[in-house]
C-alpha positions in Angstrom: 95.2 26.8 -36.5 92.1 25.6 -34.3 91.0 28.1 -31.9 91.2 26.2 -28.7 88.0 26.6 -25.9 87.1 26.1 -22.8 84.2 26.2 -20.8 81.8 25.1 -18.1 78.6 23.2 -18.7 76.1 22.3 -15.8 74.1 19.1 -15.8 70.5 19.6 -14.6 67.3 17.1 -14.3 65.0 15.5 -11.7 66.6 13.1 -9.3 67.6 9.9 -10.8 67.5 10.3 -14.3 71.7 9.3 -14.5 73.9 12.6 -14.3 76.2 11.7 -12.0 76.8 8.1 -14.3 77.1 10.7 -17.2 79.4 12.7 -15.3 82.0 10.1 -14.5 82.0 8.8 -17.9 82.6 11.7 -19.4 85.9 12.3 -17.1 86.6 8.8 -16.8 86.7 8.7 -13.4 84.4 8.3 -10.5 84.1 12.2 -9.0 79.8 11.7 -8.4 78.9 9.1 -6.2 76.1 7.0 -7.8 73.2 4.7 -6.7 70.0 3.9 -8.0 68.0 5.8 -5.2 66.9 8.8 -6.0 68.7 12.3 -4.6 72.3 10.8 -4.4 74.1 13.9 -5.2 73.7 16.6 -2.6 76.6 18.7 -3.6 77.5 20.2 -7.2 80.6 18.4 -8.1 82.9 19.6 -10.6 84.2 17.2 -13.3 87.0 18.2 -15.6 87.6 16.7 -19.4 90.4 18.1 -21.4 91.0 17.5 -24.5 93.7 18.8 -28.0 91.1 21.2 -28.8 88.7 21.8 -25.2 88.4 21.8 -21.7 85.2 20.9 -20.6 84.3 21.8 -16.8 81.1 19.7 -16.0 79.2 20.7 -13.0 76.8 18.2 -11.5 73.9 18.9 -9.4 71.4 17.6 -7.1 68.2 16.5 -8.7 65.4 19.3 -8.3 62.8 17.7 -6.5 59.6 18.7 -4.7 58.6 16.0 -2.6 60.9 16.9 0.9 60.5 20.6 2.1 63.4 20.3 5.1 66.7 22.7 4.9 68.8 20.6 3.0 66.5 20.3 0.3 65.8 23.9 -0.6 69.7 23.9 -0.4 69.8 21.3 -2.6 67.3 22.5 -5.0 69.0 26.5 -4.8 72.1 24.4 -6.0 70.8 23.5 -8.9 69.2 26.7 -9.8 72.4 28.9 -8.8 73.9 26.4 -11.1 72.3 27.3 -14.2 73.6 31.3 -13.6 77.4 31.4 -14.1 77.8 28.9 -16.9 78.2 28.6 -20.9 75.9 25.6 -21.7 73.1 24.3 -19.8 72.8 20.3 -20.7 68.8 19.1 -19.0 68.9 15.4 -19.0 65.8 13.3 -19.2 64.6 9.1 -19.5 63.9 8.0 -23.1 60.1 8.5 -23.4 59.6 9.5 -20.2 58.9 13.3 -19.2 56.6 13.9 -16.8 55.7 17.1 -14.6 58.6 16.5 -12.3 60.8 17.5 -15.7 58.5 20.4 -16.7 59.3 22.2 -13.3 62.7 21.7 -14.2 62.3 23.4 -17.4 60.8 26.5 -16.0 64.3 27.0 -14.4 66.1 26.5 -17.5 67.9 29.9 -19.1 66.4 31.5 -22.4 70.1 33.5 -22.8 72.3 30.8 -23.3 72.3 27.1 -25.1 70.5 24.6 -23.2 71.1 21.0 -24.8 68.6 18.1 -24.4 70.1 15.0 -23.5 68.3 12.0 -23.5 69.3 8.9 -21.4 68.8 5.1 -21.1 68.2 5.0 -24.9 69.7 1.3 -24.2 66.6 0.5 -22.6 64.4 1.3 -24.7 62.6 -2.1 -25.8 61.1 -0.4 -29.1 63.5 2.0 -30.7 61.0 3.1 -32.9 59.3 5.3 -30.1 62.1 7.5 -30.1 61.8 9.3 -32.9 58.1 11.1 -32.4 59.6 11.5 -28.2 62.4 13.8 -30.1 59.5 15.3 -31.9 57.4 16.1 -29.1 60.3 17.1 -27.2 61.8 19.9 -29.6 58.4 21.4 -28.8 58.9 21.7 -25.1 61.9 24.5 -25.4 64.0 25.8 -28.2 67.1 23.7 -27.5 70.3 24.0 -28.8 70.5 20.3 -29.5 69.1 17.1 -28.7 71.7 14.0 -28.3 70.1 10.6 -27.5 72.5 8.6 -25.0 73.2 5.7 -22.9 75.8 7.5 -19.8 76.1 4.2 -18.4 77.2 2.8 -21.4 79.3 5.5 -22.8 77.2 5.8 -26.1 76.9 9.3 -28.0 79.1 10.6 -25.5 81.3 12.0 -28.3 78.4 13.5 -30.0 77.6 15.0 -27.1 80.9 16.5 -26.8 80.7 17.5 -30.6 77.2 19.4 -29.6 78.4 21.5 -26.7 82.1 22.4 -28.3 81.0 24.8 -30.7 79.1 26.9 -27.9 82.5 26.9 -25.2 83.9 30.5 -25.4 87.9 30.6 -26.9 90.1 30.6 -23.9 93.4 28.6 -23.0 92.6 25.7 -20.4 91.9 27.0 -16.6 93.2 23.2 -15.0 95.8 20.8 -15.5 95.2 18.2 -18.4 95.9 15.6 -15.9 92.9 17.1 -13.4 89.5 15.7 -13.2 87.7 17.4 -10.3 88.3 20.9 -8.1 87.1 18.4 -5.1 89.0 17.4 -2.5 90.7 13.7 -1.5 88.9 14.7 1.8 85.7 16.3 0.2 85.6 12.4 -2.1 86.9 10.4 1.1 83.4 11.7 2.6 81.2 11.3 -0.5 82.3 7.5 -1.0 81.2 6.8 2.4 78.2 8.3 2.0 77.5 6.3 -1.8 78.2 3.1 0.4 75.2 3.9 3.0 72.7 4.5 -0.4 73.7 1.3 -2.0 74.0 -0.7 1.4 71.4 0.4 3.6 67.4 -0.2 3.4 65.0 2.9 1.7 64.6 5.0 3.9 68.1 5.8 6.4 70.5 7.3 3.6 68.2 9.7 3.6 68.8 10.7 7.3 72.7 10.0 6.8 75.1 12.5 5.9 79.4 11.9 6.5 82.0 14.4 8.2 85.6 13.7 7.9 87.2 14.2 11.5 90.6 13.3 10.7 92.6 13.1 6.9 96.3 12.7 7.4 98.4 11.6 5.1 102.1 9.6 6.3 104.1 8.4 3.5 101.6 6.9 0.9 99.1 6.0 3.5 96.4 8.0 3.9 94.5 7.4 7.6 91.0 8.7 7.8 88.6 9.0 10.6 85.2 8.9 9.2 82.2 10.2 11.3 78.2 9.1 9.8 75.8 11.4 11.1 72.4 10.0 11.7 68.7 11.9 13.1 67.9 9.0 15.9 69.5 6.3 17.9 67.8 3.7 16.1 69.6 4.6 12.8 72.2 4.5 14.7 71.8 0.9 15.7 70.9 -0.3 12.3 73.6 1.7 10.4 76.4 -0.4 12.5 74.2 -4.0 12.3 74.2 -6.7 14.0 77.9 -7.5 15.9 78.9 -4.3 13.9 78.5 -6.3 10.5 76.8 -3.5 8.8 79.2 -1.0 9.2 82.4 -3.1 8.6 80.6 -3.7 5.5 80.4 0.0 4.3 84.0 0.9 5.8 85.8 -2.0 3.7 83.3 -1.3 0.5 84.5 2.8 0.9 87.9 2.0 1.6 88.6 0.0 -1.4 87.0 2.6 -3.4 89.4 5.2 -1.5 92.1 3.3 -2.6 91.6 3.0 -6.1 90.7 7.0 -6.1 93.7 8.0 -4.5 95.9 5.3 -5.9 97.5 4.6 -2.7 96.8 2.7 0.6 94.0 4.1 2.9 93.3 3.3 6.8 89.5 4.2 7.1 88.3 4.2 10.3 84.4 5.0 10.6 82.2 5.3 13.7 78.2 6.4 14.1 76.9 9.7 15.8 73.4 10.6 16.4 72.6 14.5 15.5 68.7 14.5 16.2 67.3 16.9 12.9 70.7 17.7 11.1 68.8 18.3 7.9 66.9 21.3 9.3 69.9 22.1 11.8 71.3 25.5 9.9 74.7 25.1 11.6 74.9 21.5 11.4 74.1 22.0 7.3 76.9 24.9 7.3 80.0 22.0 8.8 78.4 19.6 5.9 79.3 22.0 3.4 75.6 22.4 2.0 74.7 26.1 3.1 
């Protein structure tokens, strides 16, 4: 009789390098909001695979980055090291041939009492294949890892490999969710996040980064769900931009999150979303606090 395990296993790396995309695939299931600007994720999301023989709890984190010193990065990058403490595997995710000294600092934070496995994305792009092999080398160098599995999360490859690494390490215990369950977030905790992916994949450089979302209203009336969406920016010229020209901007971003709702939640979603202006929010302790980052 196979013993049957379950276990949690936190994703760690500098921004960008793909764990949120690794995350969703995983679970199947959009629970990390992506983009291809760096420092996305703010919050460690939880994202739940269950299989016959495992439950795999997959926490993803902020990237640990050094570059921005305000409150909500030191929360950010406590996240990720308060991450690393209550866990049974420790997956560090890097770029194919690319590790530079934002990844070292990362792994001084990694644990020497408990399996760390090297994961290596974007192998897909990698032009000449035949540089990966010495990058493995001079990797297994770097730290005594438990394993090293090249990838592609956006692509789904070596995914099961992956799996087939960290099982083995996952203690025996009988699965602590539902088999149906994919995240411990809530519809109003995801309802907030998707707006929030829309301003990172909408809006120029530099104003996600002076965005955050707070749900004000989540009711649900039959199968609709109405939500009243507030995005907090630092001055009123965010402001102005963030809604657009005749409001353009901002229809844009509520119809783009709402449809993304829908397909969540599988059911019909009134999103209504306005703009408020919260002049330094990111070093605001209290404003952090009703965020949900402190």
């Amino acid at each position: 009789m196979t013993t049957y395990r379950t276990g949690t296993i936190t994703i760690v790396g500098r921004p960008n390098v793909g764990k949120s995309t690794l995350l969703n695939h995983l679970v199947g299931q959009k629970v990390s909001i992506t983009s291809k600007k760096a420092q996305t994720t703010r919050h460690r999301i939880t994202g739940i695979l269950t299989d016959a023989q495992s439950q795999f709890i997959f926490v993803d984190t902020p990237g640990f980055q050094t570059q921005h010193i305000n409150r909500l990065n030191k929360a950010m990058n406590r996240t990720v090291t308060q991450s690393m403490l209550d866990v049974d595997v420790v997956i560090f995710m890097i770029e194919a041939v690319r590790f530079d000294e934002r990844d070292k600092l990362v792994v001084k934070l990694l644990p020497a009492d408990r399996p760390v496995i090297l994961v290596i994305n974007k192998v897909d792009r990698l032009a000449d294949k035949s540089r990966l092999l010495p990058f493995l080398e001079k990797m297994s160098k770097e730290f005594s890892f438990a394993a090293i599995v090249p990838v592609s999360a956006e692509k789904g490859t070596q995914l099961a490999e992956l799996m087939g690494a960290i099982r083995p390490y996952l203690p025996e215990s009988p699965p602590l969710y539902g088999e149906d369950e994919v995240t411990d977030r809530s519809e109003r905790f995801i309802a907030a996040e998707l707006v929030r992916e829309k301003l990172f994949r909408l809006m120029g450089e530099e104003i996600p980064y002076s965005t955050s979302v707070a749900i004000d209203q989540f009711t649900t009336e039959g199968g609709l769900r109405k939500i009243h969406a507030a995005i907090i920016v630092d001055k009123a010229n965010q402001k102005a931009i963030v809604i657009g020209k005749n409001g353009e901007k901002l229809k844009e971003i509520a119809t783009q999150a709402r449809k993304d709702m829908e397909k969540s939640f599988g059911g019909k979603v009134y999103l209504e979303v306005w703009v408020k202006v919260k002049s330094g929010w990111a070093d605001d302790a209290r404003a952090l606090k009703s965020l949900g980052y402190e």
